[in-house]
NUKEZA-167689 format. One record per residue (C-alpha): x, y, z. Coordinates in steps of 0.001 Angstrom, whole numbers, padded with zeros to 6 digits, always signed. Layout:
XYZ;...
This chain:
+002012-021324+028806;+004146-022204+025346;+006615-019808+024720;+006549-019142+021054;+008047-015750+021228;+009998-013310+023198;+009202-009633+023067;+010592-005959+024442;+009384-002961+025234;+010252-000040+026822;+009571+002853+028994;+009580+005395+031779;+010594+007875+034308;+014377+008539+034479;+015805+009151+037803;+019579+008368+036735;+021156+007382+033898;+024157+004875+033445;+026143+005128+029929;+028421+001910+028929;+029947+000577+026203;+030291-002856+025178;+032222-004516+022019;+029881-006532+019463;+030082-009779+021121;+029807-008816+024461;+026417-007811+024552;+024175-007376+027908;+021733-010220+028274;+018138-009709+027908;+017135-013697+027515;+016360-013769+031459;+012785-011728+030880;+009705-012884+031971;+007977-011806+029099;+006291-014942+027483;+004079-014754+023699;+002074-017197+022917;+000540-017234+019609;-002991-018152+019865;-003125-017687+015654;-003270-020593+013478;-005773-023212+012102;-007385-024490+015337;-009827-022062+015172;-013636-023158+014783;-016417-020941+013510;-020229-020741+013579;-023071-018722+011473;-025882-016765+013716;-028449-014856+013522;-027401-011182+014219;-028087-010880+018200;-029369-014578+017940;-025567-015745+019426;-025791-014314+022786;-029457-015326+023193;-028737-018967+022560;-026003-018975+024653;-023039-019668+022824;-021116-017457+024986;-021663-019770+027861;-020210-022747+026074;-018311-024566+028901;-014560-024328+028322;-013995-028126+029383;-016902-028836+026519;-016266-030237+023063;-019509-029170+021106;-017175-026648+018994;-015354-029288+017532;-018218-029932+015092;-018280-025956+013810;-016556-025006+010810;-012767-024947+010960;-011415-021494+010496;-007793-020399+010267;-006892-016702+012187;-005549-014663+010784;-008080-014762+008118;-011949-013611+006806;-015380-015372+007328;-015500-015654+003167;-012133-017652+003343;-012858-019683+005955;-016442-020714+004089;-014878-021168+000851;-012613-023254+002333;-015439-025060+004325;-017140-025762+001258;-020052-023036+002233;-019701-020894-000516;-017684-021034-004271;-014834-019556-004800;-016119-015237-004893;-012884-015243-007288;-013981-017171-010163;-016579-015826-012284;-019202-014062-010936;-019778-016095-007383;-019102-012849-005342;-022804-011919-006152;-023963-015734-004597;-022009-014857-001342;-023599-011268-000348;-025587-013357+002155;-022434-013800+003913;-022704-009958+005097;-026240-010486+006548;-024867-012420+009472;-022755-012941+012795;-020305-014987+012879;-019131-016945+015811;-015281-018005+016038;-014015-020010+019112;-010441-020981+020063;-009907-023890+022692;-006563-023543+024754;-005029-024682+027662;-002910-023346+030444;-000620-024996+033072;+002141-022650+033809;+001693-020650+037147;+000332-017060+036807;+001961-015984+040413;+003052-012390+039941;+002010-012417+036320;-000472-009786+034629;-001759-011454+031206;-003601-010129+028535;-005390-011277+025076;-003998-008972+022644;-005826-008727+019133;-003754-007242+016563;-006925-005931+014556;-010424-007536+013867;-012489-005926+010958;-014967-004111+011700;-016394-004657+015127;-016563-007864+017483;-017364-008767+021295;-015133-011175+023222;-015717-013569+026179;-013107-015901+028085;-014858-018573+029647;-018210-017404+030101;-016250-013582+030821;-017158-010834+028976;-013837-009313+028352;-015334-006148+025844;-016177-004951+022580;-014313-003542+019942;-014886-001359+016631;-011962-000388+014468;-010581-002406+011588;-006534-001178+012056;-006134-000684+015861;-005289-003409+017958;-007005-004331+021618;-005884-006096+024314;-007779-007279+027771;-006883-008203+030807;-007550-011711+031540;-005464-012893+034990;-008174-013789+036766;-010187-015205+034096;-007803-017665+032690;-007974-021876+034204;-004635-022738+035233;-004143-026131+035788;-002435-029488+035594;-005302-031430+035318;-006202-031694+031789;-009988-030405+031881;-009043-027729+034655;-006230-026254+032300;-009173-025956+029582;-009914-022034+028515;-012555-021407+025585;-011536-018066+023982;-014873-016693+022050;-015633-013681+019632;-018526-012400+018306;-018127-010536+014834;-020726-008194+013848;-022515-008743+010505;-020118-005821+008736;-021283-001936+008298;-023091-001134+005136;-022600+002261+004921;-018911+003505+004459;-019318+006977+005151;-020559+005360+008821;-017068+004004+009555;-015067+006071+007478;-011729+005630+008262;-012157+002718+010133;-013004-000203+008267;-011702-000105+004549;-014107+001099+002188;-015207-002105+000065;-016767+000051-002803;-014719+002190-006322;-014669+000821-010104;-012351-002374-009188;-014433-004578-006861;-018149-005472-006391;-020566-005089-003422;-018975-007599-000744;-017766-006287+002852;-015011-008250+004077;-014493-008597+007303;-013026-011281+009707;-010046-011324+012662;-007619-010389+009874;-004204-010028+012588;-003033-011893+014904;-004268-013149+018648;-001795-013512+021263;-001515-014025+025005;+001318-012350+026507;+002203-012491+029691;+004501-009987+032037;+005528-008538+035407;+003409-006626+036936;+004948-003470+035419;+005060-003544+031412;+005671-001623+028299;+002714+000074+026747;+004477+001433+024044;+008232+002079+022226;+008999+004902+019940;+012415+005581+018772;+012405+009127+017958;+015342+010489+015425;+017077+013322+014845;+020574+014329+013008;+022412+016982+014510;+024226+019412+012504;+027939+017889+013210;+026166+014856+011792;+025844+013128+015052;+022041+011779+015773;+019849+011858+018475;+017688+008683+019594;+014627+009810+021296;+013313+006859+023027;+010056+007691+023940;+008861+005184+026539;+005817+004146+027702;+005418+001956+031138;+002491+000374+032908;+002498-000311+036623;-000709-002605+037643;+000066-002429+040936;-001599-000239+043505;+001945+000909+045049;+004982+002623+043532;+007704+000523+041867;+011543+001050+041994;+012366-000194+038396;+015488-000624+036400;+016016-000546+032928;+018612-001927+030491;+018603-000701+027073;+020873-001730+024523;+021417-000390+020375;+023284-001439+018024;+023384-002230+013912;+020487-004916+013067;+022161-005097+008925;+025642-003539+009368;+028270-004189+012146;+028274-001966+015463;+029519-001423+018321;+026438-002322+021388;+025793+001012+023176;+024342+000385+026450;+022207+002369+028606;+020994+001739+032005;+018498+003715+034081;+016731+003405+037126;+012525+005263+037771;+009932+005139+040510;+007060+004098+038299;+003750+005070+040481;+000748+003401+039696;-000854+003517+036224;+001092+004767+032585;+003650+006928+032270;+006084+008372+029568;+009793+009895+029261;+011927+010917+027087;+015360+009451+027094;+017666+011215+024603;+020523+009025+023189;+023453+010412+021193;+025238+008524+018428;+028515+009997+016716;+028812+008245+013996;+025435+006835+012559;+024496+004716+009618;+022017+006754+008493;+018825+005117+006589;+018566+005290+002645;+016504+004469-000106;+017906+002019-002199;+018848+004268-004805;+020381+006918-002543;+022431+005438+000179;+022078+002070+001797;+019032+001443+004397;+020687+001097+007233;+018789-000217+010686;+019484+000084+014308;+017622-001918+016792;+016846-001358+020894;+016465-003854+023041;+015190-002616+026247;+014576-005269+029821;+012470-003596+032337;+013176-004751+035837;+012929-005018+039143;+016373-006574+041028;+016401-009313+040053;+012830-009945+038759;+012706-009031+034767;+009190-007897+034539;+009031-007043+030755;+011117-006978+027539;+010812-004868+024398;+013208-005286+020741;+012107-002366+018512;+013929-001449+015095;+014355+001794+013755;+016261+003489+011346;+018227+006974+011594;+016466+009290+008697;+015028+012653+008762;+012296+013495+006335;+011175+017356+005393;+009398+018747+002581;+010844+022279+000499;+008588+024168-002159;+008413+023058-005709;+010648+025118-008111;+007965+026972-011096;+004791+027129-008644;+004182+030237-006118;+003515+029421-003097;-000044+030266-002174;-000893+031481-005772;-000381+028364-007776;-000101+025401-004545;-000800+025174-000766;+001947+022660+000025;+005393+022298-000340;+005723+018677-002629;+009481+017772-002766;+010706+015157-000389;+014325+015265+001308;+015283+012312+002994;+018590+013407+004807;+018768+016753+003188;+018645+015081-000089;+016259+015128-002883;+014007+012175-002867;+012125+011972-006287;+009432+009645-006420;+009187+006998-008189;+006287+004957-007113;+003004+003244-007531;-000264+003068-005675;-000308-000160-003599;-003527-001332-004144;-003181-003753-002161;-003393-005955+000207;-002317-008804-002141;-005595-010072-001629;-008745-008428-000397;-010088-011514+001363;-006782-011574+003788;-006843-015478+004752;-006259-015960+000894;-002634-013921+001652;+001003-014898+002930;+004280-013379+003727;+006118-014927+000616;+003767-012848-001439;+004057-009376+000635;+007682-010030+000051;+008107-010891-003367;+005904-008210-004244;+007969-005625-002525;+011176-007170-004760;+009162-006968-007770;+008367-003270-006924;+012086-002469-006196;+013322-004706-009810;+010968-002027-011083;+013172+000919-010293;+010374+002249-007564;+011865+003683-004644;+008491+004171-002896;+004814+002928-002787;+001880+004843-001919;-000765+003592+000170;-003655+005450-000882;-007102+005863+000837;-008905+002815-000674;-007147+000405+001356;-006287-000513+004456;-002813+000339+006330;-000491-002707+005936;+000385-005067+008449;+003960-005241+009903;+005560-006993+008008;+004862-005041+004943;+007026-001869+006271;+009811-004578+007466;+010665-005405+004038;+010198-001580+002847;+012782-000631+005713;+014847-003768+004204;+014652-002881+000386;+014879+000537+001098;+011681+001358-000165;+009998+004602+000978;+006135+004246+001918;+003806+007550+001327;+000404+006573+003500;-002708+007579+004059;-002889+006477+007498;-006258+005663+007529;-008654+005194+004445;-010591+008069+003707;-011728+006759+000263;-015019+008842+000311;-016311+012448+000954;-018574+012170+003730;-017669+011388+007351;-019878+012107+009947;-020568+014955+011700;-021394+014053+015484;-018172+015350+016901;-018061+011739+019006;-017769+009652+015757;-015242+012656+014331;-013012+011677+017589;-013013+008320+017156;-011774+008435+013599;-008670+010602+014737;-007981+008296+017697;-007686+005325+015144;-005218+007752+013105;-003556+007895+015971;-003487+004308+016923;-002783+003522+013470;+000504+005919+013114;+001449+005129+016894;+002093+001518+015694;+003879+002354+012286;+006199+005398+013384;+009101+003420+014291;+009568+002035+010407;+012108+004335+008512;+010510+003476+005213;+007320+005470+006199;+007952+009141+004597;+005040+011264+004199;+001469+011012+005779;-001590+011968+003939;-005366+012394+005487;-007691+011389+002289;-007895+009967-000962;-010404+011586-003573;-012276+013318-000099;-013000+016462-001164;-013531+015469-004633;-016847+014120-002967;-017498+015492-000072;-020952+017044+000246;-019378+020311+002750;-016212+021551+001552;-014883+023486+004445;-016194+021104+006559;-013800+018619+005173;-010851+020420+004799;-011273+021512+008424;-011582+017780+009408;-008595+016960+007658;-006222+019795+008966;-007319+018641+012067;-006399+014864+011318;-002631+016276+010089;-002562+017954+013679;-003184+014740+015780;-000820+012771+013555;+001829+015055+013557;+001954+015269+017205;+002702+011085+017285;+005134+011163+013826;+007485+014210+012907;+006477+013679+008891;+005150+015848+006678;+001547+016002+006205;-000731+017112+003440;-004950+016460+003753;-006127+015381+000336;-005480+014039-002716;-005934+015333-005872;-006607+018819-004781;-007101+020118-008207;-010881+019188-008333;-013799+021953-007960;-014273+020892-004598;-011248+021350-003303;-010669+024514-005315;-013824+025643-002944;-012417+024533+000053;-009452+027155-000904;-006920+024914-002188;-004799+026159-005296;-004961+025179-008878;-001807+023554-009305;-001812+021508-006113;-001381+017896-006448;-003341+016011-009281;-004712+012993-010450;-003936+011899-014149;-006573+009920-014693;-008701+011981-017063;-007320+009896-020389;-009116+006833-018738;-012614+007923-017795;-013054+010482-020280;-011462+008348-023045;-011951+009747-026695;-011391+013309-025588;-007661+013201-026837;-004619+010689-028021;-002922+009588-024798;+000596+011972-025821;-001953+014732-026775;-003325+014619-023159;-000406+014096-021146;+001077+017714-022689;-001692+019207-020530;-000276+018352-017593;+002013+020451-015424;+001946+019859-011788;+004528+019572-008872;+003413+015877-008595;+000953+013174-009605;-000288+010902-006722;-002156+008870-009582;-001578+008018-012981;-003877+005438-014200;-004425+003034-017189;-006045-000708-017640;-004875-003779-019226;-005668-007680-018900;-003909-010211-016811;-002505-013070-019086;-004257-016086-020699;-002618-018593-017933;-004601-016073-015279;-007507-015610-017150;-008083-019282-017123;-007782-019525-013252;-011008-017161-012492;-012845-017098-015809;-014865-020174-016793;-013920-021200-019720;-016955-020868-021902;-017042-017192-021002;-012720-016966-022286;-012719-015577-025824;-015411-013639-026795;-015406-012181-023717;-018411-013263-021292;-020133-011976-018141;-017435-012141-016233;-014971-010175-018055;-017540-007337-017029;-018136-008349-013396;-014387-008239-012817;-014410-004444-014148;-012777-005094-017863;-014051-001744-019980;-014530-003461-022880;-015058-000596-025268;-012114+001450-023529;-009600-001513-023475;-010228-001867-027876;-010042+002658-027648;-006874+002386-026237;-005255-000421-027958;-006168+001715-031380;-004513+004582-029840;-001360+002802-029380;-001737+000391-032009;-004074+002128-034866;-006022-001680-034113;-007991-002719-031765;-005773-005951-032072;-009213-008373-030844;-007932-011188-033878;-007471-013583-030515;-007504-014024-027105;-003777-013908-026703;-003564-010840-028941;-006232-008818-026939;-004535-010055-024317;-001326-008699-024704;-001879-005836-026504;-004146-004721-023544;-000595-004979-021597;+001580-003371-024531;-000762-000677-024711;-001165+000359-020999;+002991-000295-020833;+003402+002280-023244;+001063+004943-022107;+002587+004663-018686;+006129+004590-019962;+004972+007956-021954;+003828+009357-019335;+006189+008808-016714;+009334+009993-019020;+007475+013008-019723;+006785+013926-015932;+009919+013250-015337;+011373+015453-017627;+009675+018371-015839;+011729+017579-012411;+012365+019192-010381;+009783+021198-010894;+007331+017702-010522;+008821+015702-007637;+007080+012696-007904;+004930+010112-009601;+002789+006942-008640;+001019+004790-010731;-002446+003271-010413;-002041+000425-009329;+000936-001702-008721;-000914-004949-007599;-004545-005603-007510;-006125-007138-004387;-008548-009667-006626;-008244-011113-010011;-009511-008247-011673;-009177-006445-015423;-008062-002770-014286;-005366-000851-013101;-002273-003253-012030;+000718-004106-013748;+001203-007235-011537;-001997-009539-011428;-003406-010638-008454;-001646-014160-009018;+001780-012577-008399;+002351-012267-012322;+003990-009348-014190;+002051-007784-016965;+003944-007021-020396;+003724-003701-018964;+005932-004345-015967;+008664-004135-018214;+007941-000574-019346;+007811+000791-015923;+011119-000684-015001;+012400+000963-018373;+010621+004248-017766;+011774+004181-013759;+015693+003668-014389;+017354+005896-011787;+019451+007272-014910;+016701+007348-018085;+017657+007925-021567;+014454+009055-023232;+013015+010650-026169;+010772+013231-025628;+008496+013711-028954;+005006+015763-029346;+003129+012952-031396;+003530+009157-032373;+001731+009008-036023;+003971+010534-038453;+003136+010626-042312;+005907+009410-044765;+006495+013153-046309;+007959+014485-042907;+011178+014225-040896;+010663+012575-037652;+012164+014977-034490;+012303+014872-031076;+014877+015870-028164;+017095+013377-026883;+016821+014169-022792;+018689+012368-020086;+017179+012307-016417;+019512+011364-013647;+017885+010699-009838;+021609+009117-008956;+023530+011553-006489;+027009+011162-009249;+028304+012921-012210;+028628+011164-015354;+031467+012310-017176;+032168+011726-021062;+029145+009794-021895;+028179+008635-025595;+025055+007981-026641;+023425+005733-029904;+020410+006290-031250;+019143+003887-034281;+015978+004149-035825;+014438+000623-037661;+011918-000251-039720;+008793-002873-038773;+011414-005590-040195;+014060-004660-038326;+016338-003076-040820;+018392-000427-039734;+017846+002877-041365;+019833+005234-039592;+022125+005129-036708;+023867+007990-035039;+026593+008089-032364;+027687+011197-030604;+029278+011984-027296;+026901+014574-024664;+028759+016923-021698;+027808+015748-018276;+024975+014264-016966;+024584+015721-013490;+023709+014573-010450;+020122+015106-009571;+018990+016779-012941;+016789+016280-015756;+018441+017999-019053;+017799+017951-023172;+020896+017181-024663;+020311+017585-028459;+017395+017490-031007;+017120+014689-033279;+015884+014636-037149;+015397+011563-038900;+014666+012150-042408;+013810+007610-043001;+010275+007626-042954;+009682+007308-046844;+011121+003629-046180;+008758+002612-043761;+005288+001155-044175;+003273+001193-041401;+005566+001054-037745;+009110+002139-037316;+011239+002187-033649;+013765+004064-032257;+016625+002527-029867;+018390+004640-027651;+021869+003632-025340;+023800+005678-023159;+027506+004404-022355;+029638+005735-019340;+033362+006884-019946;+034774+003302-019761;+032014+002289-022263;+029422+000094-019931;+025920+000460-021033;+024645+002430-018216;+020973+002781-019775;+018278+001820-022590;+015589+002946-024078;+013319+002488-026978;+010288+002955-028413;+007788+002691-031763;+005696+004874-033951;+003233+004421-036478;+002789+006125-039998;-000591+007578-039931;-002200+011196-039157;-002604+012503-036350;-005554+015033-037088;-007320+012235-038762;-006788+009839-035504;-008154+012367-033085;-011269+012898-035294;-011776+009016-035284;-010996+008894-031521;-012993+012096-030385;-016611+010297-032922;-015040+006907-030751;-015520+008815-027436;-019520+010490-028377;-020309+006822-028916;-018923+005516-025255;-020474+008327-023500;-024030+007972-025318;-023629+003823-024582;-022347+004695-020582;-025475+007930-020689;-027686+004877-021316;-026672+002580-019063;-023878+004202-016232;-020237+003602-016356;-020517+000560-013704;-023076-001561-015357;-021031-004118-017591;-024446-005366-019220;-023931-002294-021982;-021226-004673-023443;-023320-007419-024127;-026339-007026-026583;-027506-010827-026180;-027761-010116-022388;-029852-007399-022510;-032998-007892-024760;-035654-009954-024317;-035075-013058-026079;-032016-013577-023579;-032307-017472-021474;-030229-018375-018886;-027970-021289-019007;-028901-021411-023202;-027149-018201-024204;-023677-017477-023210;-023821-013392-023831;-020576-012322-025647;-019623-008739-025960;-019556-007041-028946;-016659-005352-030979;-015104-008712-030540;
């Protein structure tokens, strides 16, 4: 067996414990394990269409392992999807570009064979080996040389069999052969089916494809007869500011007899300098799994931040499991030393106004939220995907000023590597563990279990990252669900099983503001979705709307734009660019809300080009979110926390993300980072058209999420007109910013709006006591009226609602005229949308 990889893991029953200390470069040795990993992931992978149920009855199961005949199959690359590994085939076009999703639905209809040739020649004396799949999506069956080894359903939780005596070892090149073979399932078609354990593939930002595929890893790992099952590093600071480490440990013993085993665990810094603490233990482990609890104490730790509140420090435990002088297993698990708990919201009552407490302390400290809905993964079709791209969109997310994303409940939970670089960046994660993107589950109390055991399975495997700070049960469930009660008991019950795996807080829905969840008993003030500007568009100016809304914190606040020209080009055929075409619809661009809200900001609907459109599109939803997040933030700490909709988007679409599925940062990137500065100068002002004959005011506010004082700041406020000329500039010094506040500082009267035509701006800077620029702001404003504009916008919305009445929101053919009557040819028309 190739050893690609070496792994640890730890476990079991304590009958003494040993404690040592050891300088930094004297650390115990754990290389002598007899752990080996070999990655069976990669490109070698072959792949074949059937029939559903046709596979099995034609044998291909029974395909010898010595036999070359799946050579000639597709190639496929794991981890990956079946659409991927087509495209890339040449099967099917690109589902990206244009509107070739709709000529790959077939896809779904099928089974889909993949096969991975291997061979062995290491001896398996005293070895146990298993496959281990990381996660296949949705369901598969596997076979190891004509073995059936089992069947699997569950997008997020991994599997593993036993395959000792199944595998060829040899040194003989055709008696070292092994043929590795897995069935996939043609993919559900009804979400509420497998809620919560596939992803659901439905919601206003992607059309009727179900991916599925072996979307994780496959590996073959091979121990001692006694192993690791499992590895959690349970924290806990003590009062004197010492910290418990809980390590929770998990062993296996395959044998039939009882097993005298000793252990050797080390700790110590993984990103900061330690001392190695060593700890050495010996158990009778009795046949079958077992767990203790091996409490560790730590002085002096370096406790885990967010970026913006400490620095995220990480520990991490090595642990060798042996047996004299036979190393059986081996288990390297990093952790971080953090305690999470929630306290009440300051201006709701408890149980009158909201259900929940909503403010997060990481380390007794007030965490506010600054965050964004994932929406990921980066791409929804996971072969398209790589690490560089998890990562550089986690640094584009902390250059933002976030200190957390959400994972919300219409996508999957992220692989590893995704909650490394959190724990890295110091980026907190709030999760739905498992997506619950719909209101119905089922109600056979079998299915019901088997959704909490992959909650389970699912938090088991993510509890160790620090990063991870809140857990949530659904996303938008009630707001559908057909049994109210019936849902919310569901959920409370899915916060019970997760909470005995995870010591996070918990809360079961999100928003919990709708009528549905009011009838389920929830409160009116709970937690709450700001995404009523969007979808009922034309009901109010954005500032008008976002007044309304006082809540202890919004899980969603959502507006669209466009991804540039450059992107547009790479999935839009080009005859379909500018006026926009089919396509623009298929990939979800609202054409009559994107020109609503680029008047609102604008007073234009700015369509002169493509490139205008474009970025005004970005400008526009920029702004609103920049509006929008300064004024929820001025309301802390009575709101605790904010997260846009969306961060990324999974496939090149025309919605919610400020960075486009090609890794690009909208125009309105740049406004969240601006809005999202730890320390925010802002304006706060009740309305952005202003007529000549008035005095512009607002309140000059400063918000501060930094734990430090600062003292004898000055501030600058200039106000410009559309040329740029300076019309009045102030200068003044303000008392204190505090730590941790959110506080008006003065009002501010500008009596320069006779000398401005149409737009005029407003640049704000806040300097420290040595005079450093320690923040920035600025905004624009247009000469107009603002009873007027809401008229023109609330006749604007009657019209959109009759149009949408007509046809329903999701059908894009109410943009395009030419489409829709009768005189309409294919391939002699190209249907452009009108208003353009």
């Amino acid at each position: 067996m190739n050893v690609l990889t070496k792994k640890n893991l730890l476990t079991l029953l304590i009958l003494t414990v040993t404690l040592t200390f050891a300088q930094p470069n004297t650390i115990i040795s754990h290389t002598e394990n007899s752990q080996l990993i070999r990655d069976l992931s990669g490109v070698k992978w072959k792949m074949k269409m059937m029939l559903p149920g046709e596979g099995e009855k034609k044998g291909l199961h029974q395909i010898a392992p010595e036999d070359i005949e799946t050579l000639v199959w597709n190639h496929a690359t794991v981890p990956g999807d079946v659409y991927t590994d087509l495209w890339k085939a040449g099967v099917i076009e690109d589902p990206y570009f244009g509107r070739n999703s709709t000529k790959a639905q077939w896809v779904q209809q099928y089974e889909w064979w993949y096969s991975h040739q291997f061979h062995v020649s290491e001896s398996l004396d005293n070895k146990v080996i298993k496959i281990v799949f990381e996660g296949v999506d949705y369901a598969c069956s596997v076979w190891l040389n004509g073995h059936y080894l089992g069947r699997h359903e569950g997008a997020f939780s991994g599997f593993s069999f036993d395959v000792t005596k199944y595998l060829r070892v040899s040194n003989k090149r055709l008696e070292s052969a092994n043929m590795l073979m897995v069935k996939l399932d043609a993919p559900p078609q009804v979400n509420a089916l497998v809620a919560g354990k596939k992803t659901p593939w439905f919601g206003d930002y992607w059309r009727d494809i179900a991916p599925f595929g072996i979307h994780r890893k496959v590996k073959m790992v091979s121990t001692g007869t006694v192993r690791f099952d499992d590895v959690y590093a349970n924290t806990k600071i003590n009062k004197n500011k010492s910290a418990n480490v809980s390590l929770e440990l998990t062993v296996e013993n395959t044998e039939p007899v009882p097993k005298n085993m000793n252990f050797v665990a080390t700790i110590q810094g993984k990103n900061f300098s330690s001392n190695v603490k060593t700890i050495k233990f010996d158990a009778v482990i009795n046949p079958g799994k077992h767990k203790i609890k091996q409490d560790i104490l730590i002085k002096d730790p370096k406790l885990w931040w967010p970026w913006d509140m400490g620095k995220p420090n990480l520990y991490k435990v090595r642990v060798s499991l042996k047996e004299g002088n036979i190393n059986h297993d081996f288990n390297e698990t990093t952790f971080g030393i953090r305690e999470v708990t929630s306290q009440w919201n300051p201006g709701f009552k408890k149980g009158v106004d909201v259900s929940f407490p909503r403010s997060t302390y990481i380390n007794g400290k007030f965490h506010f939220i600054r965050s964004a809905c994932w929406g990921g993964p980066p791409d929804i079709f996971v072969g398209r995907t790589n690490l560089s791209e998890y990562k550089k969109l986690i640094q584009l997310a902390k250059d933002a000023n976030m200190n957390n994303i959400r994972i919300f409940g219409w996508h999957p939970p992220e692989i590893p590597e995704f909650y490394e670089y959190c724990n890295e960046m110091g980026i907190t994660v709030w999760q739905d563990i498992i997506p619950l993107g719909t209101g119905n589950i089922p109600n056979d109390e079998k299915l019901l279990g088997e959704i909490l055991n992959e909650g389970v399975r699912v938090i088991k495997e993510r509890r160790n990252h620090p990063s991870l700070i809140m857990m949530e049960g659904g996303e938008e469930m009630l707001l559908r669900t057909r049994d109210a009660h019936f849902g919310r008991a569901f959920l409370e019950r899915l916060g019970d099983s997760l909470q005995a795996y995870a010591n996070l807080p918990y809360v079961p829905d999100s928003p919990l503001t709708c009528e549905v969840s009011r009838e389920a008993g929830f409160k009116p003030k709970e937690a709450h979705h700001a995404l009523r500007y969007f979808y009922s568009m034309g009901n109010n100016l954005h500032e008008d709307w976002l007044q309304t809304l006082e809540y202890p914190i919004i899980p969603e606040f959502a507006i669209t734009s466009v991804p540039s020209v450059e992107s547009l080009k790479k999935f839009i055929p080009e005859d379909e660019l500018w006026t926009p075409g089919l396509s623009w619809g298929h990939h979800w661009a609202d054409l009559v809300r994107l020109r609503m809200q680029n008047w609102d900001v604008f007073g234009d609907e700015m369509t002169g080009s493509l490139e205008e459109f474009v970025n005004a599109s970005q400008d526009t939803q920029g702004i609103i979110f920049q509006n929008g997040i300064e004024y929820f933030r001025r309301q802390k700490p009575n709101l605790s926390g904010i997260a846009l909709c969306h961060f990324i988007t999974y496939w090149p679409d025309m919605k919610w993300g400020i960075v486009d599925n090609y890794q690009k940062p909208k125009r309105s990137y740049n406004f969240v980072k601006k809005a999202y500065q730890p320390l925010l100068i802002n304006l706060a002002f009740t309305k952005r058209r202003w007529s000549k004959n008035e005095a512009f005011k607002g309140e000059l506010w400063v918000v501060n999420d930094l734990f430090e004082d600062f003292k004898n700041c000055t501030v600058t406020i200039i106000f410009k007109d559309e040329t740029g000329k300076k019309l009045q500039e102030e200068t003044f010094n303000i008392d204190t910013v505090k730590a941790n506040s959110a506080s008006k500082f003065k009002n501010i009267t500008a009596n320069v709006l006779n000398k401005v035509n149409k737009r005029f701006f407003v640049n704000l800077e806040l300097k420290n006591t040595n005079g450093v620029v320690v923040s920035k702001n600025d905004y624009f404003f247009l000469i107009g009226n603002q009873k007027e504009a809401t008229k023109k916008f609330n006749a604007w919305g009657k019209e959109r609602q009759k149009l949408e009445a007509e046809y329903g929101y999701p059908n894009y053919y109410r943009f395009y005229d030419d489409h829709t009557n009768e005189t309409y040819q294919t391939k002699t028309q190209t249907p452009k949308a009108r208003g353009f």
